[in-house]
Structures are given as C-alpha cells and as structure tokens.
N, C-alpha and C positions, 0 to 999 in steps of 0.2 A: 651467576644466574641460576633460581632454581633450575631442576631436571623439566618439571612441568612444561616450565616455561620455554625453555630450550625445543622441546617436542612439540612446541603449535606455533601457528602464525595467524596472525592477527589480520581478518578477512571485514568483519564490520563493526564500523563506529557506534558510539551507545546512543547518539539520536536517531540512526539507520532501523538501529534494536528497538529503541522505544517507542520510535512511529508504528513498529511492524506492530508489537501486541497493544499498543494503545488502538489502532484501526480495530483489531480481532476482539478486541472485547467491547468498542463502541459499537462494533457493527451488530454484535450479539445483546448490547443493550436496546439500541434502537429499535431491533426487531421484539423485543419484549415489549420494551414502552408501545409501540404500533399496538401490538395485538391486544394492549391495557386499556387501548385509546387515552395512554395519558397524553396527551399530545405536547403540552405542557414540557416534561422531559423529555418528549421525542424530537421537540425542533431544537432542546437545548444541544443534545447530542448532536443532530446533523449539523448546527454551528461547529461544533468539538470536530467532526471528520472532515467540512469543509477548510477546518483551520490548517489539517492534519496535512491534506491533500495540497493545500498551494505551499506548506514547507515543504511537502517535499519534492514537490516542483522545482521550488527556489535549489532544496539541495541537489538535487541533482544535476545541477551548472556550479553548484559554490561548494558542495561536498566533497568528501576524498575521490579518490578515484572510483573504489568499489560504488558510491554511490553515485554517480557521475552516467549519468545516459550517454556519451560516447562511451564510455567504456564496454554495458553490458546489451545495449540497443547495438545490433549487428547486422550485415547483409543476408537475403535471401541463402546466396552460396556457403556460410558458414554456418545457417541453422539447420539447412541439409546435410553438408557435411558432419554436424554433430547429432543430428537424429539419427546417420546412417548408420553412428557408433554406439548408440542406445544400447545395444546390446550383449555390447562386450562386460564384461564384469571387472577387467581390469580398467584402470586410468589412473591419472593422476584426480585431483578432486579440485574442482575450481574458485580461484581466488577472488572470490563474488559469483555473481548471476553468468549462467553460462549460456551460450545463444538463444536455447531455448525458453527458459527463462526470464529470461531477460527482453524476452515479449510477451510473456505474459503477467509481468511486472506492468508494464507497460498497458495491457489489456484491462487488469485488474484495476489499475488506477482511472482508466478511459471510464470502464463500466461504471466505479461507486461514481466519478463524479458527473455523470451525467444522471446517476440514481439523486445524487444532490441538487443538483441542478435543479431538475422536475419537480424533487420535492418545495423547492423554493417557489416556484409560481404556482405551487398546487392549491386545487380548493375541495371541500368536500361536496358530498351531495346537499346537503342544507342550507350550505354558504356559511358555518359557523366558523368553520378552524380553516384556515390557509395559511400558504406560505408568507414569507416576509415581500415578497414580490409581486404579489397576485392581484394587486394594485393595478399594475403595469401591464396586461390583460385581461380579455372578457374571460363571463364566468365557463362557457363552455371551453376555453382555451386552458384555464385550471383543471378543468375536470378532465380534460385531456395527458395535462402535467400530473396530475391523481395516478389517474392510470398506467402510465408509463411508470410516474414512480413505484408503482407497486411490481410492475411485470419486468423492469430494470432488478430488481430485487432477487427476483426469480432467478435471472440470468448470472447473479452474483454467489447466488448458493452454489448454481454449476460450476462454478469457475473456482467457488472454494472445494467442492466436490473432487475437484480435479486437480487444486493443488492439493489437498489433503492423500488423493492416491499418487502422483508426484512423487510426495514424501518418501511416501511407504513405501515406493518401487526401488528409487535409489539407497533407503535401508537396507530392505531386504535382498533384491540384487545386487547394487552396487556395493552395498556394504559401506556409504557415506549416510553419516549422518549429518541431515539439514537444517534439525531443530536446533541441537547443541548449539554452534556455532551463534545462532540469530539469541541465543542465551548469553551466552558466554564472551562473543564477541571472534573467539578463534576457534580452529579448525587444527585434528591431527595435521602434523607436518611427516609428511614420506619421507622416506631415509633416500638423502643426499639431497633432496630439494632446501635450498636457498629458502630463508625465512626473509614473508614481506615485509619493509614497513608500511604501517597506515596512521598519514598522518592528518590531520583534522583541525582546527579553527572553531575554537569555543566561543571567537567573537563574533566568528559569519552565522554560526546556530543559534547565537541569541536575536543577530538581528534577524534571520531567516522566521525568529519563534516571532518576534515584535510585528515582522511583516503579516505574516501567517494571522494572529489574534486580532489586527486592526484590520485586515480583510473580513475574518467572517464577524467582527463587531460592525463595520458598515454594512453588510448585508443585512446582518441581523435588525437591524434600524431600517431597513427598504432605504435606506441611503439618503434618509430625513436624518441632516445633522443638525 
C-alpha cells in the first residue's frame, strides 16, 4: 500500500463529493441567471438542485454510513457536549459530520429546499414567468411564493456565510482541514487510529440518480404527463 495511502482514511463517498460542489456551483449559478432575469436557465438550474436535493435524501437512508442521517443527525445532549469542546484545539478529527454539523447539513438542506419549493409555485409581478406549479394556485398566492423565494435566498447566503467561517475556524484553530477531504474523499489519519472503511453501492447511486432526474422531470412538466 502506498505511504499516502497508508496515512488517510477514507471519510466520503465521490456522490457525497459531487452533490456537495454540484449544489455550490448551481446555487451560484442560479443566483446569476436571477439577477440576468434569464429565467429560462434559472428554472433549468432549480430543476438541477431539486434533482440534487431528493438524492440525497434518497442517499442518506441507501448511502454509506458517513452519508446516512442516523449517523451524523444526533441528540440535543451530544451537540452540547460537542460545542462544549469547541474550544479545545486538540481532538481527534471526525469520520464525517460531527454533531454539529450534521445539523446544519440538515438546516442547509431544509432552507434550499423550501427556497425550491417557492420557487416552483412562484409568479412574477406581470404574470409572465412562473413556476412549473403556479397553475395549482392563485396569482397572489405566487407572488407570495416570489417572495419567500427570494427572502429564503437571503437566509441561504447566511448559512453559507457561516459555513464558510466554520471552515475557517476549524483550519485555523483546530488545524482540520474540511475542504480537502470533501476533495479528495479522505482525511489525515492520527497516529494509532484504525483506518475506516467506506463502503458504497454504485447500483443504489444510479438508481438514487434515476429517481432523483424523474422527480424533478415531473415537476418540471407541472405533472402533465
């Protein structure tokens, strides 16, 4: 076994990886196309993060364990006790989402998809461009979904705001880094810790991708087949 390889342990799967920067870069195109008013590839995108969003829903019941919401969704008492240790510069460094974390995994998924959501029944002030859904409500009920979807948005930059100093706190403090990893796939291994394995099902991520693409293609039709 390479040395390399010997020295890390293998913490996330490469659909775990690819959902993460596929989200980070649609969400950054979306907010382009909006302020283009192309609307056009703005709802193409929010079909792409709606898609993004029910895999990894799906994976996180059919995925490894790191991506598995029993694993990193935790009790109130264990996110205390791991806040309490926020401080300390020593640790070990976690084999996935660590309590905290791993609700705001959890938050950050809640927020985009109800920024989805809205966007789906939205209408604008003219009545030209809406959602695929906006069918299925009056028009003031749209312009209500409008709005939410825009001020949902707002809420989503904070919460990137805040993973983004996250990051940077356990850099610079902790001296873990959390980008590599969601690169790479693994994470330094501490001397004398056990290397994990992570094992994964190439068959359930296809079909989690097939489920994923036929959900946001019936949305995207308003669910006129």
């Amino acid at each position: 076994m390479p040395r390399s390889a010997a020295s890390t342990t293998r913490i996330w799967d490469p659909t775990v990886r690819l959902f993460h920067w596929l989200l980070v870069a649609l969400i950054a195109f979306s907010w382009w196309s909006g302020e283009q008013h192309d609307m056009e590839r703005h709802r193409l995108s929010g079909y792409a993060i709606l898609a993004l969003l029910v895999f990894r829903v799906f994976w996180g019941f059919a995925g490894p364990r790191t991506a598995r919401f029993t694993t990193f969704v935790r009790g109130p008492g264990a996110v205390i006790a791991y806040i309490r240790g926020l401080g300390r510069r020593t640790g070990q460094a976690a084999n996935g989402h660590n309590p905290l974390g791993g609700w705001s995994v959890v938050a950050m998924l809640a927020v985009i998809g109800l920024m989805v959501l809205a966007g789906l029944f939205a209408v604008d002030v003219d009545g030209f461009e809406s959602g695929p859904l906006a069918d299925y409500v009056s028009f003031d009920q749209g312009r209500t979904a409008a709005e939410l979807h825009e001020t949902v948005f707002n809420g989503i930059l904070a919460l990137v705001a805040l993973h983004v100093a996250a990051v940077a706190f356990y850099l610079v403090w902790k001296r873990q880094n959390l980008v590599r990893p969601m690169i790479t796939g693994s994470r330094k291994r501490a001397d004398g810790e056990t290397p994990s394995e992570l094992r994964w099902s190439p068959v359930l991520a296809v079909v989690g991708i097939v489920i994923a693409v036929a959900v946001a293609w019936a949305v995207s039709t308003g669910f006129r087949f």
